[in-house]
Kinemage of the C-alpha trace (Angstrom):
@kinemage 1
@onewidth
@group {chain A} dominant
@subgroup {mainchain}
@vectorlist {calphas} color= white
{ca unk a 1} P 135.763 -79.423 -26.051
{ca unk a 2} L 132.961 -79.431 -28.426
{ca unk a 3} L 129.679 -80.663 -28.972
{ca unk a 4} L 130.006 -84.376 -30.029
{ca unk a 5} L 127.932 -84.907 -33.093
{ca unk a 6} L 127.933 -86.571 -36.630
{ca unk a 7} L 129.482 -84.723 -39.022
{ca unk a 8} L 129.688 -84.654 -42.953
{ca unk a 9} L 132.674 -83.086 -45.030
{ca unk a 10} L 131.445 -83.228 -48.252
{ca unk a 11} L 134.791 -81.571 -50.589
{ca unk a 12} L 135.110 -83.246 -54.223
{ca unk a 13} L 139.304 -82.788 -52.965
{ca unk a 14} L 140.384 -85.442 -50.770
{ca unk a 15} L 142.971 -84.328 -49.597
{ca unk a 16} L 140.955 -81.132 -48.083
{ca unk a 17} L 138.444 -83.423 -46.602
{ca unk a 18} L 140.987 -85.739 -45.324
{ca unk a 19} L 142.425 -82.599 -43.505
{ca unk a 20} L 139.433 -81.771 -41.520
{ca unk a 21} L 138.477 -85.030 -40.911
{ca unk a 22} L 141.347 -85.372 -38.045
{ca unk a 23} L 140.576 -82.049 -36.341
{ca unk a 24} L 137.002 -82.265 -35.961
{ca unk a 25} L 137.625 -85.805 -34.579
{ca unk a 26} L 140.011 -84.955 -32.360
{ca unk a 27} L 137.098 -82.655 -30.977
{ca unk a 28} L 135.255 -85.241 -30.190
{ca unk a 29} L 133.019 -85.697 -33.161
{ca unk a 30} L 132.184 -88.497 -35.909
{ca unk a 31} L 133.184 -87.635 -39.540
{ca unk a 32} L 131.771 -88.956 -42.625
{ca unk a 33} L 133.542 -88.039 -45.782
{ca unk a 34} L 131.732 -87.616 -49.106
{ca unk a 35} L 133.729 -86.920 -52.183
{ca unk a 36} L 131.358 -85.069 -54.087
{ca unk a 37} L 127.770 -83.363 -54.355
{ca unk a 38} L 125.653 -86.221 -55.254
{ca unk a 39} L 127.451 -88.837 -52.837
{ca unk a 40} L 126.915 -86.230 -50.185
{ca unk a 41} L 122.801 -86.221 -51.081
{ca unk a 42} L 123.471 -89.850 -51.034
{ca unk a 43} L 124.389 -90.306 -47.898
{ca unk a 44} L 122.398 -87.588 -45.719
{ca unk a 45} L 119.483 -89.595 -46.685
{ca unk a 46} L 120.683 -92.766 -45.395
{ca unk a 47} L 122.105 -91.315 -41.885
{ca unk a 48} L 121.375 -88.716 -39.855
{ca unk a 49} L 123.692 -85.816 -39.520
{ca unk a 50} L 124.045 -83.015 -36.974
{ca unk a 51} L 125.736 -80.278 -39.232
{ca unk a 52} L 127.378 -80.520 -42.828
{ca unk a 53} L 130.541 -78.979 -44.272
{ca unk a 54} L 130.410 -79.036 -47.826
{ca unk a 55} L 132.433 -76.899 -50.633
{ca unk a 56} L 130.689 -74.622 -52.333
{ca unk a 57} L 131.881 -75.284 -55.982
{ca unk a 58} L 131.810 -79.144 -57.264
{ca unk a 59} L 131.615 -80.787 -60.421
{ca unk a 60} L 128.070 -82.187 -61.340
{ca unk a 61} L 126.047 -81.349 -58.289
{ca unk a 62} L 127.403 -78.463 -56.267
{ca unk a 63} L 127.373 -77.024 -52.823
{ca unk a 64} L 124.237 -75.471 -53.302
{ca unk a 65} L 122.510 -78.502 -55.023
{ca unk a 66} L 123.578 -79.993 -51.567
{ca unk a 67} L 122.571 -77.491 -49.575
{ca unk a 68} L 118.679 -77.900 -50.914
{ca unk a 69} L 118.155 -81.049 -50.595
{ca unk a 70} L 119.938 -81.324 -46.738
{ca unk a 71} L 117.592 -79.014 -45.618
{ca unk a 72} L 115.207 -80.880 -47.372
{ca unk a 73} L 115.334 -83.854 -45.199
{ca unk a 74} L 115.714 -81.730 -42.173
{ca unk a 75} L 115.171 -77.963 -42.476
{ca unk a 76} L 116.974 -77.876 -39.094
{ca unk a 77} L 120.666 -79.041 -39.842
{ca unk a 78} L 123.365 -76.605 -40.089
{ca unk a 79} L 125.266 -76.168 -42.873
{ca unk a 80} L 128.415 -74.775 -43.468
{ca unk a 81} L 129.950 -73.574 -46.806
{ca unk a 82} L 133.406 -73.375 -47.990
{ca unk a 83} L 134.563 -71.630 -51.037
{ca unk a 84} L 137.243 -70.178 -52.805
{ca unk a 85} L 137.713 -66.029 -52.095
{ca unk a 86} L 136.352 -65.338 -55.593
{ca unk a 87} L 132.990 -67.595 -54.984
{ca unk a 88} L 131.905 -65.105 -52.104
{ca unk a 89} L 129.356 -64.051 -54.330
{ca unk a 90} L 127.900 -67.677 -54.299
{ca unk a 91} L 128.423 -68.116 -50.672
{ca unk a 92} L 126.395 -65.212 -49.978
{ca unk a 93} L 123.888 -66.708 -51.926
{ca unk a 94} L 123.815 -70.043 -49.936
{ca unk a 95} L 123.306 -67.927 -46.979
{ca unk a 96} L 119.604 -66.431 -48.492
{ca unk a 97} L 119.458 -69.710 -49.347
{ca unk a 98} L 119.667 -71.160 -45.443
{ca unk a 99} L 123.295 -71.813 -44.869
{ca unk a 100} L 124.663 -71.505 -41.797
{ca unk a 101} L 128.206 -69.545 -42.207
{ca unk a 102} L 130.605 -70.313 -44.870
{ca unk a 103} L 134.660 -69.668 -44.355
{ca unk a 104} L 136.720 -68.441 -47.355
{ca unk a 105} L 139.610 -70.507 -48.555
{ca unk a 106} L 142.752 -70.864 -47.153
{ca unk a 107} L 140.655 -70.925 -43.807
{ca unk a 108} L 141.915 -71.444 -40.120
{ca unk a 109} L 140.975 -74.666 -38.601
{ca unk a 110} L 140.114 -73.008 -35.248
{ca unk a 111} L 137.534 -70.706 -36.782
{ca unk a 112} L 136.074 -74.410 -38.286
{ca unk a 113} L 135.686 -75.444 -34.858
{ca unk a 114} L 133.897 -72.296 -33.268
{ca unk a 115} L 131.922 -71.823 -35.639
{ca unk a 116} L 130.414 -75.978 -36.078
{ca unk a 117} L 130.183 -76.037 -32.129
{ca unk a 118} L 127.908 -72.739 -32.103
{ca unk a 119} L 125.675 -74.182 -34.966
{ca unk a 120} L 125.199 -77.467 -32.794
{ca unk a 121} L 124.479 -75.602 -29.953
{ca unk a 122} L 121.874 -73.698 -31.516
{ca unk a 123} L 120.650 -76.656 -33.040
{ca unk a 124} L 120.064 -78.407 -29.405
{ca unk a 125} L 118.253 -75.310 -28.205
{ca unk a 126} L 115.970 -75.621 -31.558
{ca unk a 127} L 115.496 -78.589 -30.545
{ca unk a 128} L 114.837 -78.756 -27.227
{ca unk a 129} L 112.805 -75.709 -27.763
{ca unk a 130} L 110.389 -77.196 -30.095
{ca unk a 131} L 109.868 -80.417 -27.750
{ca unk a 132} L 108.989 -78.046 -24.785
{ca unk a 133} L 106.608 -76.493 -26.788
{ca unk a 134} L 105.128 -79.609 -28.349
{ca unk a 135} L 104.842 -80.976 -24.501
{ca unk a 136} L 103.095 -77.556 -23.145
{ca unk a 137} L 100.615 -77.876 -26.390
{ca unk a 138} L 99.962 -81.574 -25.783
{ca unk a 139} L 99.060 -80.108 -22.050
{ca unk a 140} L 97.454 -77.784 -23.208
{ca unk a 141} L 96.261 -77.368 -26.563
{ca unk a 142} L 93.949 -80.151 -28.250
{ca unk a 143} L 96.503 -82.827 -27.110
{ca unk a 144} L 95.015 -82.301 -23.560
{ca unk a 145} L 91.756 -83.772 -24.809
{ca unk a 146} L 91.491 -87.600 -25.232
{ca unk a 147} L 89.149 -89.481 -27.209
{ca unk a 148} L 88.628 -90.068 -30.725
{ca unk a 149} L 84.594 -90.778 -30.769
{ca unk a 150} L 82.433 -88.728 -33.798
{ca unk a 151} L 81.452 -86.050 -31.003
{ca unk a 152} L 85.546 -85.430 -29.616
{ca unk a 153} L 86.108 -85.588 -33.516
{ca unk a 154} L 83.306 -83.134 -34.045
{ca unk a 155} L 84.712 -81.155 -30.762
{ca unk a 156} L 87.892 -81.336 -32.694
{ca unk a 157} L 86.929 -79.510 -35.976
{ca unk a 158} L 84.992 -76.892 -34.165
{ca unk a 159} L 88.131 -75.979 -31.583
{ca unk a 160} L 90.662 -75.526 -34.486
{ca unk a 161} L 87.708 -73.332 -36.540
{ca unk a 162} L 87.123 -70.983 -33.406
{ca unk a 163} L 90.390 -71.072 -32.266
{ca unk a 164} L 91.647 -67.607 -34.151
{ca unk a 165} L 88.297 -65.768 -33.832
{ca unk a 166} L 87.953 -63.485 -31.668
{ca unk a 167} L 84.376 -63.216 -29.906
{ca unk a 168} L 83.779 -64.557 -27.081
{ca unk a 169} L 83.231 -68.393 -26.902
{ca unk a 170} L 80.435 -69.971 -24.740
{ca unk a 171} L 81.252 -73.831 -23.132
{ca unk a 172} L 77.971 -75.533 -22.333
{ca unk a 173} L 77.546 -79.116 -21.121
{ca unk a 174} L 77.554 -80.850 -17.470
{ca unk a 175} L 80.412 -80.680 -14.745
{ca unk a 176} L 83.418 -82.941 -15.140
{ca unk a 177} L 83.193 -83.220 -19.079
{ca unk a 178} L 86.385 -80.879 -19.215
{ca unk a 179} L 85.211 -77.280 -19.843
{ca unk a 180} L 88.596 -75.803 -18.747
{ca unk a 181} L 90.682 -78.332 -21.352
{ca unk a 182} L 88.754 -76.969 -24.118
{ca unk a 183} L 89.331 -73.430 -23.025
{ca unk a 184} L 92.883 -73.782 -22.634
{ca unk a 185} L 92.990 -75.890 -26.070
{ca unk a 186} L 91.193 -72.234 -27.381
{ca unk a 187} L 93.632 -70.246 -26.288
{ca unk a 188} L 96.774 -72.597 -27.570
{ca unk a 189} L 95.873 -73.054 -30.472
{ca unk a 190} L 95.112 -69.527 -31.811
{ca unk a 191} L 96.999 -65.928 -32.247
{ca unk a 192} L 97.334 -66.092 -28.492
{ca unk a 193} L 99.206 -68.625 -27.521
{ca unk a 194} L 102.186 -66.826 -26.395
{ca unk a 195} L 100.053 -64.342 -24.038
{ca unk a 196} L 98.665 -65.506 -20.673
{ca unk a 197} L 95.759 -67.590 -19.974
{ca unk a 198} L 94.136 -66.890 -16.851
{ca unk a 199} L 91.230 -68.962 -15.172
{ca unk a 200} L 88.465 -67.985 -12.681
{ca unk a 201} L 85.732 -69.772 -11.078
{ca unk a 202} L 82.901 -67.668 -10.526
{ca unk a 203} L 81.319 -69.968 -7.397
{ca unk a 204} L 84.845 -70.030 -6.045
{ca unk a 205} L 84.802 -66.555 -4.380
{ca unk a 206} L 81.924 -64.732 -2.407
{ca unk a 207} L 80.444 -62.140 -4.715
{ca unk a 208} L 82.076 -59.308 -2.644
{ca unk a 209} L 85.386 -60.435 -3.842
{ca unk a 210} L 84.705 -61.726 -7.190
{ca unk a 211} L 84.282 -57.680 -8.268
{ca unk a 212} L 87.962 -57.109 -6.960
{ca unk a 213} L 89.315 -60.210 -7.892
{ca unk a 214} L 88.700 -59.949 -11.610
{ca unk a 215} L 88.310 -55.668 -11.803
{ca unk a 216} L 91.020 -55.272 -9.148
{ca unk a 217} L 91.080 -52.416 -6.767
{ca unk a 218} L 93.083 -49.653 -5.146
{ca unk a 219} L 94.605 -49.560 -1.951
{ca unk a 220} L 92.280 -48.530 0.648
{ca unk a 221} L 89.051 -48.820 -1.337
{ca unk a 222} L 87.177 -50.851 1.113
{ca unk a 223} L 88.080 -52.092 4.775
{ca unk a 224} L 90.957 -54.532 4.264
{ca unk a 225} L 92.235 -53.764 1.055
{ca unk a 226} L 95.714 -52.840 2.056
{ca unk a 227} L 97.254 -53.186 -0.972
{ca unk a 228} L 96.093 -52.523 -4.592
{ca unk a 229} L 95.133 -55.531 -7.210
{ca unk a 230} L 95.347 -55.347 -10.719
{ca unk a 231} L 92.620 -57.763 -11.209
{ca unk a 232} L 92.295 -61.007 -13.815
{ca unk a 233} L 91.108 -58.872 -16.321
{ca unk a 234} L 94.607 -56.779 -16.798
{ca unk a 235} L 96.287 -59.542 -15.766
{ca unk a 236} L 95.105 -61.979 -19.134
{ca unk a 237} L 95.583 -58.565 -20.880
{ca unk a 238} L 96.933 -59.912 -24.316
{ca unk a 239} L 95.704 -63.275 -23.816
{ca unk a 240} L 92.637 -65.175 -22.887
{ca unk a 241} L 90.219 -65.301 -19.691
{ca unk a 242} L 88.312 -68.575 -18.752
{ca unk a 243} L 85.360 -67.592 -16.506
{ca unk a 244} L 83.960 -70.929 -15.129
{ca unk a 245} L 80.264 -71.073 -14.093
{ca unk a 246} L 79.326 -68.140 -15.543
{ca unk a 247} L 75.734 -68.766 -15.012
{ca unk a 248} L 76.461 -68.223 -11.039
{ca unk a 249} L 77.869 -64.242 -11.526
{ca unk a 250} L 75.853 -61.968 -9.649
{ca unk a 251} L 73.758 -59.393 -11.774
{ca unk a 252} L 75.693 -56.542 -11.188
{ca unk a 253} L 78.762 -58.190 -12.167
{ca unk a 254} L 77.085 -59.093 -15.247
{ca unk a 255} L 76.927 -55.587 -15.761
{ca unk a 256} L 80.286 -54.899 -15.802
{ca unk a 257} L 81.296 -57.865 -17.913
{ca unk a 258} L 79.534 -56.671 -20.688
{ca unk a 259} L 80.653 -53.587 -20.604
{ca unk a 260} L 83.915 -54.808 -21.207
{ca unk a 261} L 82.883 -57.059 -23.961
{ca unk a 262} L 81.440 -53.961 -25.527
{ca unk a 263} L 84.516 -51.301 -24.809
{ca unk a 264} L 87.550 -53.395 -23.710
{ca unk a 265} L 87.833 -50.961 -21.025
{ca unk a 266} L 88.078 -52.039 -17.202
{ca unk a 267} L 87.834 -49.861 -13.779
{ca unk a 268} L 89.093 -51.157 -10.344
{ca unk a 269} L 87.295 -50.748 -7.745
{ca unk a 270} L 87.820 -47.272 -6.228
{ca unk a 271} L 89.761 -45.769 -9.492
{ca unk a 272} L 88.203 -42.722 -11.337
{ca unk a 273} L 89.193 -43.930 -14.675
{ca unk a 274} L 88.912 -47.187 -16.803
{ca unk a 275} L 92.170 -49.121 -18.058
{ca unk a 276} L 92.204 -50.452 -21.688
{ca unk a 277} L 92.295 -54.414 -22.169
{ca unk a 278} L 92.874 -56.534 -24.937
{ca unk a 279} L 91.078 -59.842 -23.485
{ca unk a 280} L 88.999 -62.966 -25.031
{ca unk a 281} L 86.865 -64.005 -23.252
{ca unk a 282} L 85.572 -68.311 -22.729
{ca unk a 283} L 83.111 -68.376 -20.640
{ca unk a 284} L 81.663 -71.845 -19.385
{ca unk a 285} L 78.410 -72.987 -17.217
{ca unk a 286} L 76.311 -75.823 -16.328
{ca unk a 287} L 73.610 -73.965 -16.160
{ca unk a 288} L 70.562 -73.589 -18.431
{ca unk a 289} L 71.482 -69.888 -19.212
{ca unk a 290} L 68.288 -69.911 -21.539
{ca unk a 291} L 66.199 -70.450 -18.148
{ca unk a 292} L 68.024 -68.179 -15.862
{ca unk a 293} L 67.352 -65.077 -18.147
{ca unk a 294} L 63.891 -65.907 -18.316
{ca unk a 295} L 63.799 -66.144 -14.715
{ca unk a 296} L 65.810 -62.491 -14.531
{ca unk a 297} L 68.958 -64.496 -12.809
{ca unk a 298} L 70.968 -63.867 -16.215
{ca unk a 299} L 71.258 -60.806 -18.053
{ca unk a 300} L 69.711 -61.072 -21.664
{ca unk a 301} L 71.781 -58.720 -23.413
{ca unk a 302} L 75.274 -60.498 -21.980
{ca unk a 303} L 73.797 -63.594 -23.034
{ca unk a 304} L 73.440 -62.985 -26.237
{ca unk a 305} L 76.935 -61.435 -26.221
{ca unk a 306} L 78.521 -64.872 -25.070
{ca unk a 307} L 75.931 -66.891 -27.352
{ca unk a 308} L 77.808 -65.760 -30.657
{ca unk a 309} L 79.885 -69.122 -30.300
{ca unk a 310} L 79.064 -72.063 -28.216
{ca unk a 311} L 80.699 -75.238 -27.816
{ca unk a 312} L 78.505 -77.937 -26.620
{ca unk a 313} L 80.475 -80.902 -24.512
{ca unk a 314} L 79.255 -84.290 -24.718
{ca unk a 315} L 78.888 -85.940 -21.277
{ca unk a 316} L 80.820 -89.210 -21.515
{ca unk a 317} L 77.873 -91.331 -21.573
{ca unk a 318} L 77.713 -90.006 -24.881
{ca unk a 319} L 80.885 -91.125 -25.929
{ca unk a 320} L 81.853 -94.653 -24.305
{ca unk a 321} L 83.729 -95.571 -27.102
{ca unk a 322} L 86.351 -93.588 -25.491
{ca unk a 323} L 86.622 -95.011 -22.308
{ca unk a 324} L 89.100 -97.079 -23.396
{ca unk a 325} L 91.632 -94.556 -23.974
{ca unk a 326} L 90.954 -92.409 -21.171
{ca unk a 327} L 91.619 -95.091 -18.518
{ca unk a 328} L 95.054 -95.821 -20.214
{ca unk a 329} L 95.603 -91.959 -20.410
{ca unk a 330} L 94.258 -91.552 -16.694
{ca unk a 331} L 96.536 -94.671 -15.964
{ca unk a 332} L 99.593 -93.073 -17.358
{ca unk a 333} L 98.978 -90.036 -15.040
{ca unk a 334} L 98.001 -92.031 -11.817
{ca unk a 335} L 101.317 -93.954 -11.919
{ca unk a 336} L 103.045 -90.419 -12.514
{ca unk a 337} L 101.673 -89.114 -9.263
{ca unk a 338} L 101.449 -92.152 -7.229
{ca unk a 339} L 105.235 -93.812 -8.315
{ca unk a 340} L 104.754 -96.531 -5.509
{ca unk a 341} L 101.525 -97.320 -6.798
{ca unk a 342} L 101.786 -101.487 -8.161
{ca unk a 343} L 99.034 -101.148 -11.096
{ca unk a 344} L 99.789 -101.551 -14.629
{ca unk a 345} L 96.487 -101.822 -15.943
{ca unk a 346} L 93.329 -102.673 -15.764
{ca unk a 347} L 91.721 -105.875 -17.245
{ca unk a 348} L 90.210 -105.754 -20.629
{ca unk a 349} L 86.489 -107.200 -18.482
{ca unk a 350} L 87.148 -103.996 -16.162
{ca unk a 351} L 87.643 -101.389 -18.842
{ca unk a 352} L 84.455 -103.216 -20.473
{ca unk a 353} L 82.772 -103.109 -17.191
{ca unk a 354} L 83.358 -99.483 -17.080
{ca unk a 355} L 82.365 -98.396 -20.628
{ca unk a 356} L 78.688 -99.851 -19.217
{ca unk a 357} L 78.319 -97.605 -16.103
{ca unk a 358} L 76.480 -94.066 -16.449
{ca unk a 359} L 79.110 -91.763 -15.257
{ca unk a 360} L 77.076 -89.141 -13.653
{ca unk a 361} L 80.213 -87.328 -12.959
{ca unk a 362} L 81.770 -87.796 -16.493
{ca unk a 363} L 85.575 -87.447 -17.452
{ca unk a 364} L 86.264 -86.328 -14.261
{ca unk a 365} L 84.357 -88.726 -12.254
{ca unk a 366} L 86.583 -91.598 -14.364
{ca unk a 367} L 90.002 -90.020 -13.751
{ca unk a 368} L 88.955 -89.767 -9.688
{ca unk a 369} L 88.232 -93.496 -9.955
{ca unk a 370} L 91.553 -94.641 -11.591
{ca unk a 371} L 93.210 -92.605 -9.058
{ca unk a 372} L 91.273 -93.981 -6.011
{ca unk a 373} L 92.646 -97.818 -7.672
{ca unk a 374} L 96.368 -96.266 -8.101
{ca unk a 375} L 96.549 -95.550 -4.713
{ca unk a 376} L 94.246 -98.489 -2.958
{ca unk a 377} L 94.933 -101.874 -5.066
{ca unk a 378} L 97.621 -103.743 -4.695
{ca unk a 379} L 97.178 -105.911 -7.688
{ca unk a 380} L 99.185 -104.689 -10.953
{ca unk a 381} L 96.615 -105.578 -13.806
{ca unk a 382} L 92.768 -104.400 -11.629
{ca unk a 383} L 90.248 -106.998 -12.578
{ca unk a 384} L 86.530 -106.974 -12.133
{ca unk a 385} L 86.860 -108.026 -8.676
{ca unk a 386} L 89.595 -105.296 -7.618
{ca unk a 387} L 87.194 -102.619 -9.115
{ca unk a 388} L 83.701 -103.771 -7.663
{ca unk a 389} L 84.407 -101.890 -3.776
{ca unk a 390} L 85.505 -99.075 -5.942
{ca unk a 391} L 82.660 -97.891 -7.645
{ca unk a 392} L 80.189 -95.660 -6.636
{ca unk a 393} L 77.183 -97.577 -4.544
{ca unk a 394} L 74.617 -96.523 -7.340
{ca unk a 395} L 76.199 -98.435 -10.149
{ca unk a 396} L 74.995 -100.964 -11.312
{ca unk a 397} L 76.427 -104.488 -10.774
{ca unk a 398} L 78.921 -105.359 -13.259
{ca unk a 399} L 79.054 -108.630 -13.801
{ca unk a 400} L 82.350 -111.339 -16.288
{ca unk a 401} L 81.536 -112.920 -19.248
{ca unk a 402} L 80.755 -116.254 -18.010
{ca unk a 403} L 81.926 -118.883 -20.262
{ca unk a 404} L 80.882 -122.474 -20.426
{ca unk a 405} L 83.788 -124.299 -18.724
{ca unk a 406} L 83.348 -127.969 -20.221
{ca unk a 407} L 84.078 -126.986 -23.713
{ca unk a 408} L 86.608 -125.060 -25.967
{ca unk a 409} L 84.578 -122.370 -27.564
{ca unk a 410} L 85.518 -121.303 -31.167
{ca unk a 411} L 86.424 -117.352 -31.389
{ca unk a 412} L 83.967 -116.421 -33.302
{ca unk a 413} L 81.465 -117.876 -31.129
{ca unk a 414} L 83.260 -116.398 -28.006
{ca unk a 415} L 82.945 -113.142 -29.970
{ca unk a 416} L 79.130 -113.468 -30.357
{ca unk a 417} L 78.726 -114.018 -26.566
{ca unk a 418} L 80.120 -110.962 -26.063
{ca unk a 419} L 78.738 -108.737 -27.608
{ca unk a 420} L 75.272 -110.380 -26.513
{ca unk a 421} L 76.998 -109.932 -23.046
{ca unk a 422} L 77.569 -106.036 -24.162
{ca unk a 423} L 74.209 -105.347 -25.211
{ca unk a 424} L 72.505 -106.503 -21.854
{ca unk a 425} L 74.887 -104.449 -20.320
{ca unk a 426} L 73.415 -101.658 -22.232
{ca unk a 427} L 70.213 -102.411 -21.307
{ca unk a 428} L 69.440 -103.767 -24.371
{ca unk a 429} L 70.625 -100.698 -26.769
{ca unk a 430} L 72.178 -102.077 -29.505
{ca unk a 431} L 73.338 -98.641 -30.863
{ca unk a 432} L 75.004 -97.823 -27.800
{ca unk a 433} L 76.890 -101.376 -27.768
{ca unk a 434} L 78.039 -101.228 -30.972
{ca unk a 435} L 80.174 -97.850 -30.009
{ca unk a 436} L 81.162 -99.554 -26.820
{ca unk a 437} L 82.620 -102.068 -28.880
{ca unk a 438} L 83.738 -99.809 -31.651
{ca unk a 439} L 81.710 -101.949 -34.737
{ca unk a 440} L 78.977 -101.217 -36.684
{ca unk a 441} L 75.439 -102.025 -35.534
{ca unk a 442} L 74.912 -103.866 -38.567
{ca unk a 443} L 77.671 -106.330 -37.269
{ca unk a 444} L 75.650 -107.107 -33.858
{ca unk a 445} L 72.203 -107.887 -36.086
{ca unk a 446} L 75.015 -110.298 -38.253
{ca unk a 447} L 76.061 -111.952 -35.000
{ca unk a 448} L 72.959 -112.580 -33.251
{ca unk a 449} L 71.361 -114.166 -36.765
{ca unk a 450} L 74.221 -116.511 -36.168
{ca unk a 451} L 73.542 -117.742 -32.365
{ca unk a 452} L 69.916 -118.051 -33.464
């Protein structure tokens, strides 16, 4: 049996159209007949189509007239040719051109049907293909990263500039803001996407181990090495290698970093020779790195190596604008991991509640929060109540919009209380309310004017 799809027979003959059309439904597929070139055009652009038969030689607008302007709309859609024995000349043409196969007249029905159910086959796999890789580049590439403020816009433009260069990339800014998204986002979206990516952090391991985990080691080159290791560095060979807090590498590990920044060249631990490695190298820290190589804790000469391109991440005080989308995207993935969990949502006074809280621990200290609701509140939309036991004792005291409750309010005065309600949440910084609220500061002056 074959594929099911929709199919178009496009044949200025009726009759030969009229003869596949019972075939190709008998195996299982919808046929749309089109009795010449520019009916064909005609109709691909009203409906969808999974493959097209069309004869090569029409009057008016031919086969290959067709051909262009299907794989216009979709550069994806097979398309088969049919012409007469002396027209192989123009069939070989449509094939440069993008055609799928084409069959030479008289032609046997069964070598129709092999060769339509291959093309849809492929077809699927194109497409299935390209929505796996969309997904693992939304994972990982700059659809990882949510937020849409000037400085993730900013973050943005500089990602897709660096992206194909090929010195080493610095990632400064605190812990939590997402220094390992970036990286990743780095390494999808340049030359080296296809090769592996291959993340380390350097406070993870005891400095005895973090030589042999990332320069690897023969067997029997110190007391429990029983086996040899090829080490990180081989390992991302081709691809890229995220070294998380950096700043914490001991010196003499610093040492040998650079050297293979300098020479591409590796040695395991125990081994007489060095290994060649085609690596790039992100390297993130918290740290002031400027400080620890005045206080000797950071070699000069590496830093400067790593310096050529830094990234600076905003903490997410920087951009509460943003905090919006982030608890819907952190949402999205609570309810994915926690399937029994009852919440929807959170209330539009929580998500305000939260855009007004200092978020020591950033994007990360936001996504541990909506999880900790996902799993603890029973109550499908959180309001400001469900929320309060949740956040961290230091916070401040978040507090509704209290309303007067005798009288109807007009919506533009309702809007004027809250953004006065925004600002004192911001401790009185109009700048920073106005991106809270996504509207220009000018528009909170405008407002105030108005409630005198």
């Amino acid at each position: 049996m074959s594929v099911e799809g929709r199919i178009l027979v496009v044949d200025d003959h009726v009759d030969m159209g009229l003869m596949l059309r019972e075939p190709l439904t008998d195996a299982g597929y919808v046929v749309d007949l089109a009795t010449g070139g520019e009916a064909a055009i005609r109709m691909a652009r009203a409906q969808a189509y999974d493959a097209v038969l069309c004869d090569l030689r029409m009057e008016g607008v031919d086969g290959l007239d067709v051909l262009e302007a299907v794989r216009a709309l979709d550069s994806d859609i097979p398309v088969l040719m049919m012409t007469a024995f002396g027209g192989v000349e123009s069939a070989v043409e449509a094939m440069k051109r993008g055609a799928y196969h084409y069959f030479t007249k008289p032609f046997r029905l069964d070598e129709v049907l092999l060769f339509l159910e291959r093309a849809l086959k492929e077809r699927r796999l194109q497409v299935e293909n390209r929505a796996l890789r969309r997904a693992a580049a939304e994972r990982s590439g700059l659809g990882a990263l949510v937020g849409r403020s000037a400085a993730m816009r900013n973050l943005y433009e500089l990602i897709d500039r660096v992206a194909y260069a090929q010195a080493a990339v610095l990632l400064r800014g605190p812990s939590g803001t997402g220094k390992e998204l970036v990286a990743r986002a780095l390494h999808f979206q340049g030359p080296r996407a296809s090769g592996p990516f291959v993340a380390v952090n350097c406070t993870a391991l005891p400095h005895d181990l973090l030589e042999s985990e990332l320069f690897g080691h023969l067997k029997g080159a110190f007391t429990g090495a029983t086996h040899a290791r090829r080490g990180l560095f081989v390992e991302a060979d081709g691809g890229t290698l995220f070294l998380d807090e950096i700043g914490d590498m001991p010196l003499e590990l610093q040492a040998r970093l650079l050297r293979v920044l300098e020479d591409g060249e590796v040695r395991a631990v125990g081994a007489d020779g060095s290994r060649t490695v085609d690596v790039r190298i992100v390297a993130a820290t918290h740290q002031d790195l400027d400080a620890r190589v005045r206080e000797g804790r950071f070699r000069a000469d590496l830093f400067y190596r790593l310096n050529v391109v830094t990234l600076l991440l905003p903490p997410l005080a920087e951009r509460r604008e943003d905090i919006p989308l982030l608890v819907e995207h952190f949402t999205a993935r609570a309810r994915a991991r926690n399937p029994r969990s009852r919440m929807q949502s959170l209330s539009p006074e929580a998500v305000a509640a939260l855009a007004t809280l200092p978020w020591p621990g950033n994007v990360r200290e936001l996504e541990n929060l909506i999880e900790r609701l996902a799993v603890m509140v029973a109550s499908e939309v959180v309001g400001l109540e469900e929320l309060r036991p949740h956040l961290p004792p230091e916070a401040p005291e978040v507090q509704p919009l209290v309303m007067a409750q005798h009288a109807l309010w007009p919506l533009r005065r309702l809007e004027a209380e809250y953004i006065a309600w925004m600002v004192t949440r911001c401790g009185g910084n109009k700048t920073r309310a106005a991106e809270v609220l996504g509207i220009d500061v000018s528009t909170i002056h405008r407002r105030e004017r108005e409630r005198g």
